[in-house]
Steps between C-alpha positions, in 0.01 A plus 500: 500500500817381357708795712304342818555160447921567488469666796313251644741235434844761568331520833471134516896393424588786771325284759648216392865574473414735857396168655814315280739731645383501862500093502867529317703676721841302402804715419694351278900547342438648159827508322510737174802639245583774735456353821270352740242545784225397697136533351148376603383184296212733446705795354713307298173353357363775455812699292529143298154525381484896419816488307371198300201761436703786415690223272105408335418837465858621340428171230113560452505875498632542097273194341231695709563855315540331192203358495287814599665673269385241196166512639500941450632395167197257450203694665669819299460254175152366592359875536641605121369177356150542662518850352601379160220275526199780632626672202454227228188414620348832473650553198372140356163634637477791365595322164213290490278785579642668188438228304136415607469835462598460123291203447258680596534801286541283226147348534316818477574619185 
């Protein structure tokens, strides 16, 4: 559902910046460190606002992994305390079988 939904909306923005960049057709003088040229008001958009999102992505990316790799760490901890925990109770159980079991005993002789 989630999967559709981003396609949904990727297919929406392509519309848009279709329609954007048919209604834009200035060129304009783009002026950069190693010289110059003319580019669409579209494509210069365009390559502003996909290097900004390589720039997110390059930022994002490490918290990101860090993250999933504490929550491993956590899930990894959760399981062995849960375990821990299975085991204590059945061994607290079995305990107070052992001594009912006793008390029990006891009262027959």
């Amino acid at each position: 559902m989630k999967f559709i939904l981003m396609v949904l909306l990727g297919f929406i923005l392509m519309i848009i910046a279709a329609l954007f960049s048919g209604a834009n057709d200035l060129l304009l003088k783009f002026d950069y460190l190693v010289g110059e040229g003319q580019w669409y008001l579209s494509h210069l958009l365009l390559v502003a606002f996909l290097l900004g999102l390589a720039t997110a992505l390059v930022l994002v990316l490490p918290g990101l992994m860090q993250s999933k790799a504490r929550n491993l760490q956590l899930k990894q901890k959760i399981k062995k305390l849960e375990s821990l925990a299975s085991k204590q109770s059945s061994l607290e159980q079995s305990m107070k079988l052992s001594s009912e079991l006793s008390n029990t005993n006891k009262g027959q002789f």
